[in-house]
N, C-alpha and C positions, 0 to 999 in steps of 0.2 A: 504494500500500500504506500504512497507516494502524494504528496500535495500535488496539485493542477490549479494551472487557469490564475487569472487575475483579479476577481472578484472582489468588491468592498466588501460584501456583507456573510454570505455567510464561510464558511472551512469546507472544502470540497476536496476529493480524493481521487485517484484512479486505484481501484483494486483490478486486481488480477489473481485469477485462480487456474492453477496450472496442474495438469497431470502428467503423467508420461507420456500421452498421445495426445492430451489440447490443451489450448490455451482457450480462456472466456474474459473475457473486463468489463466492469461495470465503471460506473460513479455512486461512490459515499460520497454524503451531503451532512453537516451537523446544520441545522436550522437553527440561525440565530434568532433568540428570541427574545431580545430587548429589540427588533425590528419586525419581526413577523409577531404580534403577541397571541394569536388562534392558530398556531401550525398545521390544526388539522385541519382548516381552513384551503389552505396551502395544498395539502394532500384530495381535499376534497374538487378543490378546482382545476388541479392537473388529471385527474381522475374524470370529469366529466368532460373539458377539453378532447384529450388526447382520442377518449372514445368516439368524438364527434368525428376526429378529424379522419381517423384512421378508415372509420365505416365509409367515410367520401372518397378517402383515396384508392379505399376498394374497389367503389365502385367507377372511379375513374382510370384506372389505373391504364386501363386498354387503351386510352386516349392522351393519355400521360405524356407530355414530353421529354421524360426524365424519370429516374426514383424519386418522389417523394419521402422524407420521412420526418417524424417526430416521437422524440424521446418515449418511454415511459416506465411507468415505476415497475420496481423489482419487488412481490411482497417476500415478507420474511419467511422463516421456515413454520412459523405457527400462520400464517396466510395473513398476515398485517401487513399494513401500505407503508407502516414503519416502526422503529423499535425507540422504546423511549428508555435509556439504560437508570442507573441509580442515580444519579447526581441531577437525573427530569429532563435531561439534553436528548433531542429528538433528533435520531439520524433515520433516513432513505435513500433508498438505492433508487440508482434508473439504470435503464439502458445505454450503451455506447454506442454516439453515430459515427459506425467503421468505416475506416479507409477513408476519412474526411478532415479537415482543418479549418481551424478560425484563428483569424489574425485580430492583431491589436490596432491595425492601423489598415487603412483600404491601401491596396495590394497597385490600384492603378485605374481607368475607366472601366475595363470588361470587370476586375472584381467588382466596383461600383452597383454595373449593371447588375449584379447578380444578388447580391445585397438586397437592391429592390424589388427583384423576382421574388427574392423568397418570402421579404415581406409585403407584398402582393401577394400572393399565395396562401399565407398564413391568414391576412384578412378573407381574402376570397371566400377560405375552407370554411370561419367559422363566422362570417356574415348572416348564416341561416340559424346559428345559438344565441338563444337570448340570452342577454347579460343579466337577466333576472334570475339565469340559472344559479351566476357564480356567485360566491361572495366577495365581500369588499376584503382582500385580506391587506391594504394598507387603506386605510380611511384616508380622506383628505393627498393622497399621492397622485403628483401629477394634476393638484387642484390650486395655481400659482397664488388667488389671491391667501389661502390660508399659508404659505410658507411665508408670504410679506408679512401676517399677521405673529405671524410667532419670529421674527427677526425682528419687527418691531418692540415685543414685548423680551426678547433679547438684549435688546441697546437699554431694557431698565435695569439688569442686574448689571452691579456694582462690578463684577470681575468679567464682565462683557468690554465696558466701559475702559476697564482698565486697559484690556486688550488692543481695543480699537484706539485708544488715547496715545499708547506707544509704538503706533507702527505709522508710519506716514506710507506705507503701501495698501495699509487697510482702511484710511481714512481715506483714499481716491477712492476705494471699494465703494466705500458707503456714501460716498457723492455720485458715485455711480447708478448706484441702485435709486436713491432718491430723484435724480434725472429722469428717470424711469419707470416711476411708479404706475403711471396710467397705462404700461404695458399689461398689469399683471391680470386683468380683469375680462380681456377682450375676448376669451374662451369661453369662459364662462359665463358670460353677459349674453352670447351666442346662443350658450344652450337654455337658459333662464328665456332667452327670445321665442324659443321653440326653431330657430336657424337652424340647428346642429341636434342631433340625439345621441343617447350615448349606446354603445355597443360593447364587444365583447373587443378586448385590446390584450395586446402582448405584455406592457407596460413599461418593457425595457430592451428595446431594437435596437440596441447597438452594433456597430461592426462585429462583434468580437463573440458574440450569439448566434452569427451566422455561422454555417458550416459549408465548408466549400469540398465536394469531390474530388479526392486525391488525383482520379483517373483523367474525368473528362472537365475539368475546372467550371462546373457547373453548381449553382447550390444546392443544395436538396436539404437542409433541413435550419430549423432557430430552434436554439434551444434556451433552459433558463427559464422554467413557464412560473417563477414563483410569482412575478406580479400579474399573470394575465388574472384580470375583472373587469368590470364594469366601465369604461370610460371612456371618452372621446377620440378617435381612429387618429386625429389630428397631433395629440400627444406622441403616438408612436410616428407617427412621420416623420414630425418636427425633430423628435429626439434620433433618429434610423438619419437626419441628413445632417445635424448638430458631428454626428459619429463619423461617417462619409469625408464630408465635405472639408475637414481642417487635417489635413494629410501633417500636422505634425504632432497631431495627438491628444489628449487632454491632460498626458500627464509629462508633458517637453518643460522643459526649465528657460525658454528663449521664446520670449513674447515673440519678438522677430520675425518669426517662422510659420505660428498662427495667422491664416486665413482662409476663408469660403472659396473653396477651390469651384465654380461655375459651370465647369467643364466636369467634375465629378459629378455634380448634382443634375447635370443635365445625364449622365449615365446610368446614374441612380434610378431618375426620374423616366426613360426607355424602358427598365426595369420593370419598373410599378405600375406605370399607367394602363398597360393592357391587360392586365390581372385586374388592374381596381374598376375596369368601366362597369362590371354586372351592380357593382354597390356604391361607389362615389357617386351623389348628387350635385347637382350644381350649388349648394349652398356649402356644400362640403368643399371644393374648389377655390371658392370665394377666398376663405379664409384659409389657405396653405402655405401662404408668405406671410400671414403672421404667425401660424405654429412654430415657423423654422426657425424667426427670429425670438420667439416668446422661450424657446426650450433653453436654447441658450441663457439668456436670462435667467429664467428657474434655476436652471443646473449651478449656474454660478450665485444666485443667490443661497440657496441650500448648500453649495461648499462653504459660503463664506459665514451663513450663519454656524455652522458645523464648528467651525472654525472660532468662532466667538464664546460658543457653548463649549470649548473645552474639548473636541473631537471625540463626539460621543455617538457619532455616528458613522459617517466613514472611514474603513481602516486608515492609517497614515504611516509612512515612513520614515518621516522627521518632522519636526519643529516645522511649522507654516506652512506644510503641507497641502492642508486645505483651501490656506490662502492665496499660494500658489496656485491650485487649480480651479479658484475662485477667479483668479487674473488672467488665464487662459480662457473661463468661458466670455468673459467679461468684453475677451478683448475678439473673438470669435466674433459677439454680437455684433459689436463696433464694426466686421468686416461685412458681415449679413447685411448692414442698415449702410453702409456703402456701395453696396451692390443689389440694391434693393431693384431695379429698374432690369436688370438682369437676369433677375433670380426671376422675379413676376413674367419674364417672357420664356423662362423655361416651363415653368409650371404651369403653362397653357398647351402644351403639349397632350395632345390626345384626345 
């Protein structure tokens, strides 16, 4: 057994079980639960997913232009979805998507492209599950104006204060964020309009989630289904082009090098679009050059509050860490909302 992957949140594994004549590998998962707080929540929505998806790809398989697949869980040797040991730490097993790769960083246009197939595909499949099925297993995630709201009520604790008072990189931060506040709402105002509905969402589309065929450098599956619930298709776009689109990463130490690559997001966007015509509406459209720009924003808001609160959230590696990749979303945006005129003529595509 051996760590894998790059993960903030929870400890994930690669086992392998070997005989004399085979070999088999899975993924060990420990659920962290100062973030997930109903893990079987967790287990319950990967459970109804994955059964959706997989009965579609049955049935389409013959029409397929490719393997599809997605993950799913391994039960224990007593027929459980998962094993909760003494100390109440919840681990499960999944499946391994073999002979396949995900990178930390997009690969070039054609990975791009492929990136947005799969998620195109992934909404595609379960376009037809109600989100009424899942549960909400992070309340309030990927709901911008509440993380403003608790960054706000951050800047009143005294060791928040302190934080922010001694760094003159975190006090741009937060002139930042305040420039910016009428961003956080325009989702959600959307869907309170009745513009937008919510659906069944991945939650967390990042490059790195995708898996790319060793063989035919084609996708075939995303993995990571702990946040898929309840929410607007819009947040995984925004966040699947946030991932894409800044080919130097979200964890580079050289502002420099940060920016909205236009030429990825237009291969991205080749991708996605002919997968999404059965279910994008036109008001869904509307608003896809603000998700792009809005996730950014969140993403770096949530490092920098993270960052304020003592890093109690995402793992980190050093000292300002979060601050760090609080200044890289930050500055992401900044290249989004200069390339706004650009962006809006890819995203008309299809």
């Amino acid at each position: 057994m051996q760590p894998m992957g790059t993960g903030n949140v929870n400890d994930t594994y690669l086992v392998v079980f070997r005989t004399p004549f085979s070999e088999e590998r899975g993924i060990l998962q420990r659920i962290n639960q100062r973030v997930f707080k109903k893990p079987e929540w967790i287990l319950e929505n990967m459970r109804v997913v994955t059964k959706h998806v997989h009965r579609r790809l049955e049935r389409e398989a013959d029409a397929a232009d490719r393997i599809w697949q997605l993950p799913r869980l391994i039960p224990t040797k007593e027929g459980r979805s998962c094993h909760v040991d003494e100390n109440g730490e919840w681990w499960r097993s999944m499946t391994v998507i073999a002979s396949a790769a995900s990178y930390d960083r997009v690969q070039g246009p054609e990975h791009a492209m492929e990136v947005g197939g799969v998620l195109g595909q992934f909404h595609r499949l379960v376009s037809d599950l109600s989100p009424a099925r899942l549960r909400d297993t992070l309340p309030g995630f990927h709901v911008t104006p509440r993380y403003l709201d608790t960054y706000d009520k951050m800047l009143e604790k005294s060791a928040a204060r302190k934080r922010l008072d001694s760094c003159a990189e975190a006090k741009r931060a937060a002139r930042f964020i305040g420039e910016r506040r009428t961003l956080a709402g325009v989702l959600e105002g959307a869907l309170r309009r009745g513009e937008l509905r919510l659906r069944t969402i991945h939650g967390d589309p990042k490059v790195n989630n995708v898996m790319i065929d060793d063989l035919t450098d084609k996708g075939t599956s995303i993995v990571d289904l702990d946040t898929v619930k309840p929410g607007l298709i819009h947040y995984d776009f925004g966040d699947a082009l946030r991932s894409v689109c800044n080919p130097a990463g979200e964890e580079t130490q050289n502002l420099g090098d940060v920016r909205f690559d236009t030429r990825l997001c237009e291969a991205f966007v080749r991708g996605y679009m002919p997968r999404a015509r059965e279910f994008l509406a036109a008001a869904d459209r509307k608003y896809l050059y603000d998700c792009v720009r809005l996730i950014a924003f969140e993403l770096g808001l949530r490092f920098f509050q993270d960052y304020l609160a003592g890093d109690v959230y995402f793992k980190v590696r050093y000292p300002g860490h979060n601050l760090q990749r609080a200044r890289v979303q930050f500055r992401l945006c900044e290249s989004i909302e200069a390339r706004e005129a650009a962006i809006r003529k890819v995203l008309n595509f299809g």
